[in-house]
C-alpha positions as CSV (number, residue, x, y, z in Angstrom):
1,X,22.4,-8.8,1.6
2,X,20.5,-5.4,0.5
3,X,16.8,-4.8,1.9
4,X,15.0,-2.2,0.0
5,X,13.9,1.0,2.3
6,X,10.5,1.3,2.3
7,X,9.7,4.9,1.9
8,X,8.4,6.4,5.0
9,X,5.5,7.6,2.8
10,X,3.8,4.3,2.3
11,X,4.3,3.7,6.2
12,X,3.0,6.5,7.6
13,X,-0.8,6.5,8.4
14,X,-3.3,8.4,6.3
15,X,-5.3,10.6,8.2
16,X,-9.5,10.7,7.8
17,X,-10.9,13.9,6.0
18,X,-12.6,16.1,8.1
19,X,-16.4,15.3,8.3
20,X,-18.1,18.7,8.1
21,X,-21.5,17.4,6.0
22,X,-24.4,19.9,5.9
23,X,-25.3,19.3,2.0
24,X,-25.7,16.7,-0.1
25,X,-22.3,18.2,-2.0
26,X,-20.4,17.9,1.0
27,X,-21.4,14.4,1.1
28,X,-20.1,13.8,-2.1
29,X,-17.2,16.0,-1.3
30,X,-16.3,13.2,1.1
31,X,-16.8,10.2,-0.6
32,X,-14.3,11.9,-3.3
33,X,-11.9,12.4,-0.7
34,X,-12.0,8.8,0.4
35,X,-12.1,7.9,-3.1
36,X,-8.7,10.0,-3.8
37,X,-7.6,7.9,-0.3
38,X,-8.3,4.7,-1.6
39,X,-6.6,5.0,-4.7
40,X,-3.3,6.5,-3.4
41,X,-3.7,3.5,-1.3
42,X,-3.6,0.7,-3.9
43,X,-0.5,2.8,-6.0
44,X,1.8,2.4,-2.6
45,X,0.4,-1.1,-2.5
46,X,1.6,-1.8,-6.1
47,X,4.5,0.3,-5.4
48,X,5.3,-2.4,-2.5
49,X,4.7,-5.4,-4.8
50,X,7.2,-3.7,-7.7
51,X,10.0,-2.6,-5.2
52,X,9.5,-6.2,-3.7
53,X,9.4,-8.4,-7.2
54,X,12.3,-6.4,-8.3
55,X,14.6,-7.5,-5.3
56,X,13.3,-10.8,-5.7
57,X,17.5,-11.7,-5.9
58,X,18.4,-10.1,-3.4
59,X,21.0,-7.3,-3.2
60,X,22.3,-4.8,-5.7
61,X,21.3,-6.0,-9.6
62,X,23.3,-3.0,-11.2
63,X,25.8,-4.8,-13.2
């Protein structure tokens, strides 16, 4: 039986963005950084969930 390798980018932990806020635009800076975070959080999440539901057989489905 074949387990998919998960790809050591969706394991590996994201760092925080550097908090060096002195404006209102670095502020917003920030919450675009998280933002940018957040979403390349959810595509490995989905990522996961496709790799996953496409193994759902088990094994090599190449025919």
């Amino acid at each position: 039986m074949m387990m998919p390798t998960i790809p050591a980018h969706l394991t590996r932990p994201l760092p925080a963005p550097s908090l060096s806020i002195t404006s209102n635009r670095d502020l917003l800076d920030l919450l675009a950084r998280y933002e940018s975070l957040r979403r390349r959080a959810n595509a490995d999440r989905a990522a996961v969930v496709e790799i996953m539901a496409n193994d759902v057989g088990g094994g090599d489905k190449r025919e």
